[in-house]
VEXVEXVO-897515 format. One record per residue (C-alpha): residue number from 0; x, z, y. Coordinates in Angstrom, 2 decimals. Layout:
% residues N
(site NUM, (X, Z, Y))
...
***
This chain:
% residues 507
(site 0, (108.62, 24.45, 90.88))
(site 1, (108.65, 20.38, 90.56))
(site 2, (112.01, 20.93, 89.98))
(site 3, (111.16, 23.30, 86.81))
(site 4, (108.82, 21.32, 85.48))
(site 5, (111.58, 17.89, 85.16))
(site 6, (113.91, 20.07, 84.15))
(site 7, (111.11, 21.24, 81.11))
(site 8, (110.51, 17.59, 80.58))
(site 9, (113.84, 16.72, 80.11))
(site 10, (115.06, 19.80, 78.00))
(site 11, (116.25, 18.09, 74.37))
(site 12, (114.53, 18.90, 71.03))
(site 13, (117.04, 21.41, 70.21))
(site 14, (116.87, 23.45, 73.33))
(site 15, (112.67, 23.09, 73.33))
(site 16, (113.02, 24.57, 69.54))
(site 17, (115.01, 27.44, 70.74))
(site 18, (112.26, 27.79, 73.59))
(site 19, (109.63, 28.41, 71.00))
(site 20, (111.19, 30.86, 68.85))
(site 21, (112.39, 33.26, 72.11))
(site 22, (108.28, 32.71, 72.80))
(site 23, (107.29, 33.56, 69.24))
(site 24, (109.24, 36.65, 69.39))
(site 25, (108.01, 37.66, 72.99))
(site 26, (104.24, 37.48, 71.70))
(site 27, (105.36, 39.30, 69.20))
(site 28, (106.76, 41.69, 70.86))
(site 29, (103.50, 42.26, 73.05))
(site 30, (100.89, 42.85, 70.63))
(site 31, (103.19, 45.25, 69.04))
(site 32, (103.30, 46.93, 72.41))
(site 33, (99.25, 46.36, 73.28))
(site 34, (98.43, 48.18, 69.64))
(site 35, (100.96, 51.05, 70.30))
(site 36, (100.15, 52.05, 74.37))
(site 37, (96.06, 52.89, 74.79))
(site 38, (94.75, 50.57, 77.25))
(site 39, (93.08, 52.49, 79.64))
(site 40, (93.34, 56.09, 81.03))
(site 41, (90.65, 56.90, 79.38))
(site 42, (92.73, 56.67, 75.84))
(site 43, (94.75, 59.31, 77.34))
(site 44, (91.94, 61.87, 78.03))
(site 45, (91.91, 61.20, 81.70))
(site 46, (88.42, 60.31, 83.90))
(site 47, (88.49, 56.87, 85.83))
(site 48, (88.32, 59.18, 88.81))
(site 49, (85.51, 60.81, 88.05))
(site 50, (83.73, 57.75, 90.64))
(site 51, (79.83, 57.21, 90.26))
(site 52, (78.89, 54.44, 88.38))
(site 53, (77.84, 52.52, 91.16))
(site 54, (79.61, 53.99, 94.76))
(site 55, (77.20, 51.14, 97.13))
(site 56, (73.61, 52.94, 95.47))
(site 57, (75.41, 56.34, 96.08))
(site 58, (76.35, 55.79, 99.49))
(site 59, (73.24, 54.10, 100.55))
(site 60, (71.13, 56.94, 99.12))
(site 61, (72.74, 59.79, 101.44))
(site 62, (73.41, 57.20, 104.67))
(site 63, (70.11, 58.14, 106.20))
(site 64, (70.90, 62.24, 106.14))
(site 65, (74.00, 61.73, 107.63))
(site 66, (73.18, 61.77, 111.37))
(site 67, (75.77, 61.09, 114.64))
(site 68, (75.87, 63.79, 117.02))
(site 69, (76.52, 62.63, 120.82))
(site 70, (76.40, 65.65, 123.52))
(site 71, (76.76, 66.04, 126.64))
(site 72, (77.83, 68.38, 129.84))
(site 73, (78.76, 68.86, 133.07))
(site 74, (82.32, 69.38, 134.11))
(site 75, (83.58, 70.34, 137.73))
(site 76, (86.83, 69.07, 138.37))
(site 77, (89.41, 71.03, 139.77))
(site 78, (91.76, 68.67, 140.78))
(site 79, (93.39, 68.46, 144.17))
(site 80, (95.12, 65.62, 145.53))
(site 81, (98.10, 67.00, 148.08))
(site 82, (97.96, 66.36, 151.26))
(site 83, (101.67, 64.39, 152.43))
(site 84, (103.97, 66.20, 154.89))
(site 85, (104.03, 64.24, 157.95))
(site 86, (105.42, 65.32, 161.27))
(site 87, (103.48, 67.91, 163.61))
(site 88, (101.88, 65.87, 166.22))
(site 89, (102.17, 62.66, 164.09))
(site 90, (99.28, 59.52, 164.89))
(site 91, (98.57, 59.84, 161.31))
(site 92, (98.17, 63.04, 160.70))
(site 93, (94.33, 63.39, 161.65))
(site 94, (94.13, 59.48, 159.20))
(site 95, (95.38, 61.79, 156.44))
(site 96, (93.40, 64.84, 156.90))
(site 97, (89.75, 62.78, 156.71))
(site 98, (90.98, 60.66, 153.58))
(site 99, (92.22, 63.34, 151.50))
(site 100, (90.04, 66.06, 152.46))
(site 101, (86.95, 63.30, 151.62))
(site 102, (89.22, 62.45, 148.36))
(site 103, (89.34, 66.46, 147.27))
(site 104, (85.41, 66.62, 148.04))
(site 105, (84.66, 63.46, 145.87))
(site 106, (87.01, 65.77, 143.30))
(site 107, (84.96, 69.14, 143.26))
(site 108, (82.00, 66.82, 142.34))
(site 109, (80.65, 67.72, 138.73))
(site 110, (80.84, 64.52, 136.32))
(site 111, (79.02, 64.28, 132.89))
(site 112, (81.34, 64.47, 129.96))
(site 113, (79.68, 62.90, 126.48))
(site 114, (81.68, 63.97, 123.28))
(site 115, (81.08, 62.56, 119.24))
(site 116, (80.56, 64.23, 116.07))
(site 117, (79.23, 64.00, 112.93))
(site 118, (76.64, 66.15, 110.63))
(site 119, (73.85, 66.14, 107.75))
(site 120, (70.15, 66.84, 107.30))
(site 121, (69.77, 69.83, 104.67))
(site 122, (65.37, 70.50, 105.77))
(site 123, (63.61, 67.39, 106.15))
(site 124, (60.37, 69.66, 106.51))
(site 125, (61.92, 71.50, 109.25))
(site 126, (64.33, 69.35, 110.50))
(site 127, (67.69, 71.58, 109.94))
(site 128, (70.73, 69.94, 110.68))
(site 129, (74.65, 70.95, 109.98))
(site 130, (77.54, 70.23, 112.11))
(site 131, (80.77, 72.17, 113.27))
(site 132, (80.51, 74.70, 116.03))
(site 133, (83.38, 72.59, 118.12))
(site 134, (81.43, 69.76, 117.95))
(site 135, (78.70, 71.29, 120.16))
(site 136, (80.33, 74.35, 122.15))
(site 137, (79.54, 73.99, 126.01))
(site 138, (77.17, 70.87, 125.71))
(site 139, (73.96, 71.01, 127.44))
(site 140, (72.30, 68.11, 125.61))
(site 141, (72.83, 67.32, 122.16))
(site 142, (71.22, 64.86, 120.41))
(site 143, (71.02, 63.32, 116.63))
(site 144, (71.16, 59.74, 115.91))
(site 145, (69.90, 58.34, 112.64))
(site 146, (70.82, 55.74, 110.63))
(site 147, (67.71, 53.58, 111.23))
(site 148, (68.62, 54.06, 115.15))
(site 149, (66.29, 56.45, 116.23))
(site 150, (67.07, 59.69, 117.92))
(site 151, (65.76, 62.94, 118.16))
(site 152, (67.15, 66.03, 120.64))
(site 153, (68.64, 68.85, 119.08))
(site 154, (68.74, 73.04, 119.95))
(site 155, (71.11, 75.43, 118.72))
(site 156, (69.42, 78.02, 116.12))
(site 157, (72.67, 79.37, 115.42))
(site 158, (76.14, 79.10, 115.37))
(site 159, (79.52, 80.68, 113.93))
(site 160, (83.25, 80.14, 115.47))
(site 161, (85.07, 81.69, 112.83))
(site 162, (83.98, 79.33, 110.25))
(site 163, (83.41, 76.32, 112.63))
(site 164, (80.08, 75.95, 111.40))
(site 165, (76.61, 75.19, 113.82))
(site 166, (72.80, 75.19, 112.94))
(site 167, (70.67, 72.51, 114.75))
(site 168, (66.87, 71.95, 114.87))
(site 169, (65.18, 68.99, 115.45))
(site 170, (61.26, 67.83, 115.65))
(site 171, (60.55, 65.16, 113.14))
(site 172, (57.44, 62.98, 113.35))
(site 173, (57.76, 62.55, 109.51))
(site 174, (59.70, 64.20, 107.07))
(site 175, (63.71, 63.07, 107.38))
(site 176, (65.79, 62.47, 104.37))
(site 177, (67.81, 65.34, 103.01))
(site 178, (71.06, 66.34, 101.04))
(site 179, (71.82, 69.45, 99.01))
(site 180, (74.75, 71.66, 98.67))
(site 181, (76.67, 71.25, 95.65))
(site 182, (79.09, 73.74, 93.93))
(site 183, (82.42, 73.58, 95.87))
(site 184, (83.60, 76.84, 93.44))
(site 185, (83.68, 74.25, 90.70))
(site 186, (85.82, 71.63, 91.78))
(site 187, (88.81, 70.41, 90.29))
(site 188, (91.66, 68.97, 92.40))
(site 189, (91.95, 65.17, 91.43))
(site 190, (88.13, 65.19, 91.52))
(site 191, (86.36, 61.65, 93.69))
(site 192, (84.35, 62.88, 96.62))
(site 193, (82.87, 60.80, 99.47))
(site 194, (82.89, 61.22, 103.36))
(site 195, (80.16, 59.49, 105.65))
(site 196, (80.47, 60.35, 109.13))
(site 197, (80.68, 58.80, 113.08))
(site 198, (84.60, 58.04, 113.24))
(site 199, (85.58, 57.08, 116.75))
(site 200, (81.74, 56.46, 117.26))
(site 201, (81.66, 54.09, 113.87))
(site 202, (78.63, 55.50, 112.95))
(site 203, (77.59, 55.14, 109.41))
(site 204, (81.11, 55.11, 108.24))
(site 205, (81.83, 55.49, 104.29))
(site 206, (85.32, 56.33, 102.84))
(site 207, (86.44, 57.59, 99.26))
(site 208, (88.97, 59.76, 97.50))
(site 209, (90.01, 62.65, 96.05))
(site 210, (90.29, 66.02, 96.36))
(site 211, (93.80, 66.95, 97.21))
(site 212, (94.30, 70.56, 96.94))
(site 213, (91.68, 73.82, 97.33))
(site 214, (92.01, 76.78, 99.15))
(site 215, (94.20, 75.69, 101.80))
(site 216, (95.05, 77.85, 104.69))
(site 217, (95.71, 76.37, 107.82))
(site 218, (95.74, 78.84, 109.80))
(site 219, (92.35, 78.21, 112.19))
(site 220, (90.46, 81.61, 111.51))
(site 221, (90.72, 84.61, 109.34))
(site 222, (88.11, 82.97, 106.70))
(site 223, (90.59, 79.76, 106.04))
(site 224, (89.43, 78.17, 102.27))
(site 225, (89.63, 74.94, 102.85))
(site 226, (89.00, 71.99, 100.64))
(site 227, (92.13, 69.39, 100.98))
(site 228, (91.02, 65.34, 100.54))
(site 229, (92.71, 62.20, 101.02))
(site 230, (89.29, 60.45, 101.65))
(site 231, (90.08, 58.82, 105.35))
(site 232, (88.41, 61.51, 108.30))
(site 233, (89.64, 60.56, 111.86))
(site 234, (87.80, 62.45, 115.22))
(site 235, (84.22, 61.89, 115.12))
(site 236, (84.26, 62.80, 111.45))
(site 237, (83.86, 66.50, 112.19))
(site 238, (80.62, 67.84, 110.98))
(site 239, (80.06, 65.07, 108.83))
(site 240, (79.37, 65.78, 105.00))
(site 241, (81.88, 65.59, 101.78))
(site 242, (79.93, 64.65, 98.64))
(site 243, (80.61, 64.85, 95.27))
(site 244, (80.23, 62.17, 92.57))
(site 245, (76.35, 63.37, 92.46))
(site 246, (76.24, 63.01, 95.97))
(site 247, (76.06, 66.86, 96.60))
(site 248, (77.69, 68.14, 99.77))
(site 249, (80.31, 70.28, 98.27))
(site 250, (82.13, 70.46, 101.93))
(site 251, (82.22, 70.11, 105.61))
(site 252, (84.49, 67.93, 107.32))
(site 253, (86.34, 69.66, 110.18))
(site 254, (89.86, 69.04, 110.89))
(site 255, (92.80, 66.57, 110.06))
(site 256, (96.62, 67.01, 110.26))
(site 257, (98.20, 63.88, 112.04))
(site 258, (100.59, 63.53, 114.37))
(site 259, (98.94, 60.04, 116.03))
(site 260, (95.14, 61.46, 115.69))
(site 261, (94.43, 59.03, 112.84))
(site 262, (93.91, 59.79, 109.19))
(site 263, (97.20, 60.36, 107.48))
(site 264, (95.16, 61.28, 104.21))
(site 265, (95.69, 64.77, 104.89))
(site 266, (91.75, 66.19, 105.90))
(site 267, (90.00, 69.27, 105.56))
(site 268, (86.34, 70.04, 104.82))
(site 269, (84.99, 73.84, 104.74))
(site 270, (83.88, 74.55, 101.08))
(site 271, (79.96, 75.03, 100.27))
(site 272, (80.38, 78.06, 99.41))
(site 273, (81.76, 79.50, 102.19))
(site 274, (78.98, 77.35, 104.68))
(site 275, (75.91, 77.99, 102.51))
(site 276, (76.03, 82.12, 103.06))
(site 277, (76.76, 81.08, 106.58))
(site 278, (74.17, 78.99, 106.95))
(site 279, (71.61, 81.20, 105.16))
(site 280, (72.62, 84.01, 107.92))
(site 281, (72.50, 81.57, 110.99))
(site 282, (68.95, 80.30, 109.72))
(site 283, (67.60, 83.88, 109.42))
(site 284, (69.06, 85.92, 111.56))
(site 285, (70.66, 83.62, 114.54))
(site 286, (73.99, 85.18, 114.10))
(site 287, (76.35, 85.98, 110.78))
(site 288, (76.26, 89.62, 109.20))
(site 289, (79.43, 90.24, 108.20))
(site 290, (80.52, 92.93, 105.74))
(site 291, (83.31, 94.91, 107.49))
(site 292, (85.80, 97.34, 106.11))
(site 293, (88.07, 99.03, 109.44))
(site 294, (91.36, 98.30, 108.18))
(site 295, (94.76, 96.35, 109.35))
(site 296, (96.32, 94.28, 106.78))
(site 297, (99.63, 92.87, 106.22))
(site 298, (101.15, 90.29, 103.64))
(site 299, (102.80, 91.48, 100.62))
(site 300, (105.60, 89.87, 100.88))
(site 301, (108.47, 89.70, 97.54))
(site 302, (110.36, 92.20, 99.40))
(site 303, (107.74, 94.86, 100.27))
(site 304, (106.82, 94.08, 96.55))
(site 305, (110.09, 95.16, 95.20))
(site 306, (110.09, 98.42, 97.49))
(site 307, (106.69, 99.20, 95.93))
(site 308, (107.73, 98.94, 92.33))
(site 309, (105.33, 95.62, 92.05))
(site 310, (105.73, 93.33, 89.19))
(site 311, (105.08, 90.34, 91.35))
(site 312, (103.49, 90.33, 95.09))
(site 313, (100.37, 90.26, 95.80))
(site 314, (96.76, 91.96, 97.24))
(site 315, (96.63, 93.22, 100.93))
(site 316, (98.67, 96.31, 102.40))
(site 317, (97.03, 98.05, 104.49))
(site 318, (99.17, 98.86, 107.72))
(site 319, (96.63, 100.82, 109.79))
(site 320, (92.97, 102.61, 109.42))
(site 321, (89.72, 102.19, 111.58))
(site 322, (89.37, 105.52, 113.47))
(site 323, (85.10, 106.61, 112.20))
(site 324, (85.43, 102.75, 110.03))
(site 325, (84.23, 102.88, 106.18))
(site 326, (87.99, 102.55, 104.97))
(site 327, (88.04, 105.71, 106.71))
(site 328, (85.34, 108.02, 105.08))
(site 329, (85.83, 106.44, 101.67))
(site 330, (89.52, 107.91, 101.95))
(site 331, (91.78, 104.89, 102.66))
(site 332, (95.80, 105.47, 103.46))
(site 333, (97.90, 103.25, 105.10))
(site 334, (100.32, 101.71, 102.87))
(site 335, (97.71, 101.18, 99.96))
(site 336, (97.87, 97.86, 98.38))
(site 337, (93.98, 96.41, 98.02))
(site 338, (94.49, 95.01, 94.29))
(site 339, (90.82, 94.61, 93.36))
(site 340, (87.48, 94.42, 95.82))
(site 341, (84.19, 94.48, 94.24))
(site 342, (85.21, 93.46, 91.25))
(site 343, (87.52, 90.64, 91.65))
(site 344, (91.47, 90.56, 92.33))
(site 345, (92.60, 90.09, 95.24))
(site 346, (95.14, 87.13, 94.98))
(site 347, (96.98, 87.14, 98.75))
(site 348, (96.56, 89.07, 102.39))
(site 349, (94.05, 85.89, 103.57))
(site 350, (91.65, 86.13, 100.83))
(site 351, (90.84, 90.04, 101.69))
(site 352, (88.98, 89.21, 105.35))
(site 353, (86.56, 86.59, 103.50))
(site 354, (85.97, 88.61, 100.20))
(site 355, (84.72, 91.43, 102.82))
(site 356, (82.99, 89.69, 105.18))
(site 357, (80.81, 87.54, 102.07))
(site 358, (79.64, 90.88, 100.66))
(site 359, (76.12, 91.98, 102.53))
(site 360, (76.53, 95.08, 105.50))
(site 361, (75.61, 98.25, 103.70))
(site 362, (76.27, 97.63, 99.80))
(site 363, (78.81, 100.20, 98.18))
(site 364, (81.69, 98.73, 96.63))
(site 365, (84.45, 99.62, 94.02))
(site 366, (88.01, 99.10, 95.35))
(site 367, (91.21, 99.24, 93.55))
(site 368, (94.43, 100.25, 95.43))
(site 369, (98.02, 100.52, 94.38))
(site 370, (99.33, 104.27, 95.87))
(site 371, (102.69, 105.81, 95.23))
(site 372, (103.11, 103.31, 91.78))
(site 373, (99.44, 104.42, 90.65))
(site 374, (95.99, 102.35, 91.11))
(site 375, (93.43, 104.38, 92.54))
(site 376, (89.69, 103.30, 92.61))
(site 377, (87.38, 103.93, 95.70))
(site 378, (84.28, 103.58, 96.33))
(site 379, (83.67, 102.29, 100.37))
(site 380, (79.97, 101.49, 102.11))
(site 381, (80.62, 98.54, 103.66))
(site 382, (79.65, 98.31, 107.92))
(site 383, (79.05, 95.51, 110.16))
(site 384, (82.09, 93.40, 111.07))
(site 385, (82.05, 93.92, 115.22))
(site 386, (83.94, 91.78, 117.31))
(site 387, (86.52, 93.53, 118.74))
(site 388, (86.88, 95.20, 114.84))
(site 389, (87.63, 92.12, 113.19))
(site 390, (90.19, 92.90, 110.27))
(site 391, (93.64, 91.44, 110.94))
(site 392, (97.02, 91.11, 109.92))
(site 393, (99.96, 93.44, 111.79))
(site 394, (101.74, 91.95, 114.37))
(site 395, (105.09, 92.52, 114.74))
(site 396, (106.57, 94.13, 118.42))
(site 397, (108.79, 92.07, 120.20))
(site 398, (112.13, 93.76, 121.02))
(site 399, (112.23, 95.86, 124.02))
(site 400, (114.99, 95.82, 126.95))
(site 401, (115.37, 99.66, 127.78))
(site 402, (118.47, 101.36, 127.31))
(site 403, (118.73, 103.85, 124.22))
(site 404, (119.02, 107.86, 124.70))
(site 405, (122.52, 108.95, 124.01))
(site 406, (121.67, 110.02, 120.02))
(site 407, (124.28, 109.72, 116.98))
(site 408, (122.32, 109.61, 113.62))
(site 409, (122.38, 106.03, 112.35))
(site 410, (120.83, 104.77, 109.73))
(site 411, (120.20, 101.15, 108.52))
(site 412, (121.79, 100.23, 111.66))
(site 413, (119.21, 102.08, 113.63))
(site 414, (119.95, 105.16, 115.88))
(site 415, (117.75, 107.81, 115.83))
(site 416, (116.49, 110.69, 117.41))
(site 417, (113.68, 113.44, 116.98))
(site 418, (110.66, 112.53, 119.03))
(site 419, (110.96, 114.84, 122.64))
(site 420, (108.47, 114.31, 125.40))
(site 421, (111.80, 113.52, 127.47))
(site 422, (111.82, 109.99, 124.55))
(site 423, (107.95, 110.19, 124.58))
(site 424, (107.58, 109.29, 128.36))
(site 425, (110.96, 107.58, 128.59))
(site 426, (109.52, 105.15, 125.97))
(site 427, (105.68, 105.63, 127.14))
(site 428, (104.71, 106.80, 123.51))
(site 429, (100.98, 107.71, 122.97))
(site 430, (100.36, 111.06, 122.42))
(site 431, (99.13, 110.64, 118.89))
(site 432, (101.91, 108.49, 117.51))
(site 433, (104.31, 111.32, 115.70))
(site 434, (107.35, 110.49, 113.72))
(site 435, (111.20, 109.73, 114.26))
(site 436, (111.96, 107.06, 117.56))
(site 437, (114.37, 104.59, 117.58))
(site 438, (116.63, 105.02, 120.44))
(site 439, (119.34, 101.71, 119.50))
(site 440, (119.32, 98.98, 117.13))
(site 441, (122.73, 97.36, 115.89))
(site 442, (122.91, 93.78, 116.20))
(site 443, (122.77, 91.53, 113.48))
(site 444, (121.60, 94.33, 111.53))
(site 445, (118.92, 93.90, 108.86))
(site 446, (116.70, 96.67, 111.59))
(site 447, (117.53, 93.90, 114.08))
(site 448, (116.28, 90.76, 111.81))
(site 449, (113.05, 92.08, 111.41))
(site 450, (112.63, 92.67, 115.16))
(site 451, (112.60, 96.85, 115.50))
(site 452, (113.36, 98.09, 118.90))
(site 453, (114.40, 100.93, 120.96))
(site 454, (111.32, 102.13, 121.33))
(site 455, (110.07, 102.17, 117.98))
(site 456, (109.02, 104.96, 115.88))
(site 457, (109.33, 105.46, 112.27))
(site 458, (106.39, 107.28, 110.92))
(site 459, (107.20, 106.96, 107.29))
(site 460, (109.95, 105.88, 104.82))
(site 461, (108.85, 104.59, 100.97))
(site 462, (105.21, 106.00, 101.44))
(site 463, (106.79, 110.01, 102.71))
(site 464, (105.97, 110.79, 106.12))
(site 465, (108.95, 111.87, 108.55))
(site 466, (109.56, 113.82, 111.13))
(site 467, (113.10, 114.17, 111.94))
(site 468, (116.39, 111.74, 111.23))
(site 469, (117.53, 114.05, 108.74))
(site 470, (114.29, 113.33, 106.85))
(site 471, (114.86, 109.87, 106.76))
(site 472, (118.56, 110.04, 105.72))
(site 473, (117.61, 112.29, 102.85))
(site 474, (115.21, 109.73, 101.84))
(site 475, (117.34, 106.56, 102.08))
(site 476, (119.77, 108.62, 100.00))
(site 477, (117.10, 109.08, 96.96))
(site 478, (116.47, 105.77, 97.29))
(site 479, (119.98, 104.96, 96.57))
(site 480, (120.07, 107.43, 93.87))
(site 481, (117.48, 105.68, 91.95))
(site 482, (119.29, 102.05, 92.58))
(site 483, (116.58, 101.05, 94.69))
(site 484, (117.41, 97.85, 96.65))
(site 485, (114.84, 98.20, 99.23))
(site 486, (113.31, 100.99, 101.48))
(site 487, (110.03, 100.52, 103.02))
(site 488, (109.48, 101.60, 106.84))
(site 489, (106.25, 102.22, 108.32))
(site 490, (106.85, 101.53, 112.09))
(site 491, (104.66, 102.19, 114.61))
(site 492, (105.25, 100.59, 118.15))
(site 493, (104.50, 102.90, 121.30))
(site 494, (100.70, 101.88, 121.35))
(site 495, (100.50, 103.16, 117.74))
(site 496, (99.83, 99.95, 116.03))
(site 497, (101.81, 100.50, 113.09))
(site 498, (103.52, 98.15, 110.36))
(site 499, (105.73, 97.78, 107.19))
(site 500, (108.74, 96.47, 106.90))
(site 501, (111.05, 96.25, 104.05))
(site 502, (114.79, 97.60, 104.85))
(site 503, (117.55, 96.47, 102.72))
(site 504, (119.60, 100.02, 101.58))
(site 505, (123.25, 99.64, 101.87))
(site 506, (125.91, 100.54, 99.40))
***
């Protein structure tokens, strides 16, 4: 720089003229530019983030409803320290036996284990507090911690594992400070939102962004809708509240994706909407009422779309029915496509479980259904979701090892034979599964891709059920005849759990 500023002082009149004009012009130059680009966002039609005005008076006026939950439980170790081989008859061997016999005793001991979380007052008057369900599952002490230090013991009014969400109840000498629910159904993604929770026992801990995406599934539960946000959650933040710019909770933080356990900016928080009917349920009732349905559902994928005559894929197939479940009486069919329930479309497979289980046990609904290329509307009295009836998606049967019956008919690289009791016990069918089993499956072939097996029987091909290979040839063949691309299989595996798959039809 000092030698700049000698070589400035030096420059001749000539050159410091010349200096001027390129200056003139370059001021020039900029106010043209500062009139012609807007000088904030905000010219543009775009919110400065949508922030609060002020984000310290925000954050200090929800701190003292955010509460740190610590917990605590015994845990028996079941470690065992081996004992070293030593020689028979060795001085050291009885040295050994008393140390590491003591050490395995010391082992067996049970130890206290103390775990972190985070959650939020939402009853001063009554003292109701919201955290996840994994943040208190096997503790036998739990207990809040408030932001002016003092703490209070906690009980578990209720609690849900499918949504990760947890009721606590605590005895306030004086009314505690409380946050509201906001509308999570109404939030855009770019939006601000704020997380205060207990990261890595940080209590008290305040971080910003934005909301990154909505609806996300990740795969946790069958009721996945989460809200995606870049504002910084590590472990300890689970539990904890997401606010909006009015310092509503519109979310509940309860699970990151990082491959170090530190925020990467990718966190999730359960949407209001999905905790508040939760909530309500746990508060009431001790447990969720779900609505249930008695169906097995499967993705639509583009392929079973195309074999179905569907513009575009989308909606819920249904691969299997309840036996005595609502789907049942009201007249269901496997191989319907759910397009509409209650009243609103069904956009995917994962959004059918939680549209179900939100409407209340009992109330009649209207469902729409794709069947053969027409919708159908039925009307279905919802039941009680049980546990062991939970709806879920179709697995797939992984291939089996036994050796295929001696058969000729092939078809889409599948061999196939009439369903004997010789096949039925030689495959250990059920007795209720009926249809056409697959004694061989060519490899490489498109059968083969999507994972059917010897073993495997084929109840129905494009929505016609079948009872004999020459059935299903005939089939495939008017399928060709109409330039179909793709012919849809409903297999069933030998336990009768059944599925669709999309066959590509060969030239």
């Amino acid at each position: 720089m000092a030698l700049l500023n000698t070589h400035q002082r030096q420059a001749s009149p000539s050159a410091t003229a010349g200096s001027r004009r390129i200056a003139r012009r370059l001021a020039a130059a900029a106010l043209a530019l500062a009139l012609a680009v807007p000088a904030t966002l905000a010219d543009y039609g775009v919110a400065r983030a949508q922030a609060p005005d002020s984000i310290p008076d925000l954050a200090e006026s929800l701190l003292d409803a955010v509460v740190n939950i610590s917990t605590a439980q015994n845990v028996t170790a079941q470690r065992s320290v081996p004992l070293p081989q030593v020689p028979e008859g060795s001085p050291f061997q009885e040295f050994f036996d008393e140390f590491f016999n003591r050490q395995n005793r010391d082992n067996s001991r049970p130890r206290r284990v103390q775990s972190l979380g985070s959650g939020f007052v939402i009853d001063g008057e009554e003292g109701i507090i919201i955290t996840n369900n994994h943040v208190i599952e096997g503790a036998d002490e739990i207990t809040a911690n408030f932001n002016d230090g003092s703490k209070l013991a906690a009980e578990v009014i209720g609690r849900d594992s499918k949504t990760d969400i947890a009721v606590l109840k605590v005895k306030p000498v004086s009314p505690l400070k409380a946050v509201s629910f906001g509308d999570s159904e109404s939030l855009r993604v770019g939006e601000w939102v704020m997380a205060i929770g207990n990261p890595f026992g940080l209590g008290g801990t305040v971080t910003t962004g934005i909301v990154s995406a909505r609806n996300r599934n990740i795969n946790s539960g069958p009721y996945d809708n989460y809200i995606q946000t870049d504002a910084s959650i590590n472990r300890g933040n689970s539990g904890g509240p997401l606010f909006n710019r009015n310092g509503e909770v519109i979310g509940i933080n309860t699970a990151i994706i990082s491959p170090s356990g530190g925020s990467i900016g990718i966190g999730f928080a359960i949407p209001s909407e999905t905790a508040t009917k939760v909530i309500a349920q746990l508060r009431e009732f001790g447990e969720t009422r779900r609505g249930w349905l008695g169906v097995r559902i499967q993705e639509v994928t583009d392929e079973i779309a195309e074999s179905l005559g569907m513009d575009k894929a989308e909606g819920a197939l249904i691969a299997g029915i309840t036996e005595g479940g609502p789907a049942e009486d009201a007249g269901f069919e496997a191989g319907d496509v759910v397009l509409e329930f209650n009243g609103a479309r069904v956009p995917a497979m994962h959004d059918l479980p939680r549209m179900v289980a939100d409407t209340p046990v009992g109330e009649e609904v209207s469902v729409v259904v794709l069947r053969k290329g027409e919708e159908v509307t039925l009307k279905v009295t919802l039941g009680r979701l049980e546990e062991a009836d939970a709806s879920a998606t179709a697995d797939s049967t992984a291939p089996s090892d036994q050796a295929p019956a001696d058969e000729t008919p092939t078809v889409l690289g599948m061999t196939l034979s009439s369903l004997t009791e010789e096949l039925r016990t030689q495959y250990s069918i059920a007795a209720d599964v009926k249809g056409v089993v697959v004694t061989a499956v060519e490899d490489g072939s498109g059968a083969a891709e999507k994972r059917i097996a010897a073993g495997d029987v084929i109840v129905e091909v494009a929505q016609e059920a079948v009872s004999s290979p020459a059935d299903i040839i005939a089939r495939v063949d008017a399928l060709k005849g109409e330039s179909r691309r793709l012919a849809l299989f409903l297999i069933s595996n030998a336990q009768g759990e059944v599925r669709f798959i999309p066959l590509t039809i060969e030239p």
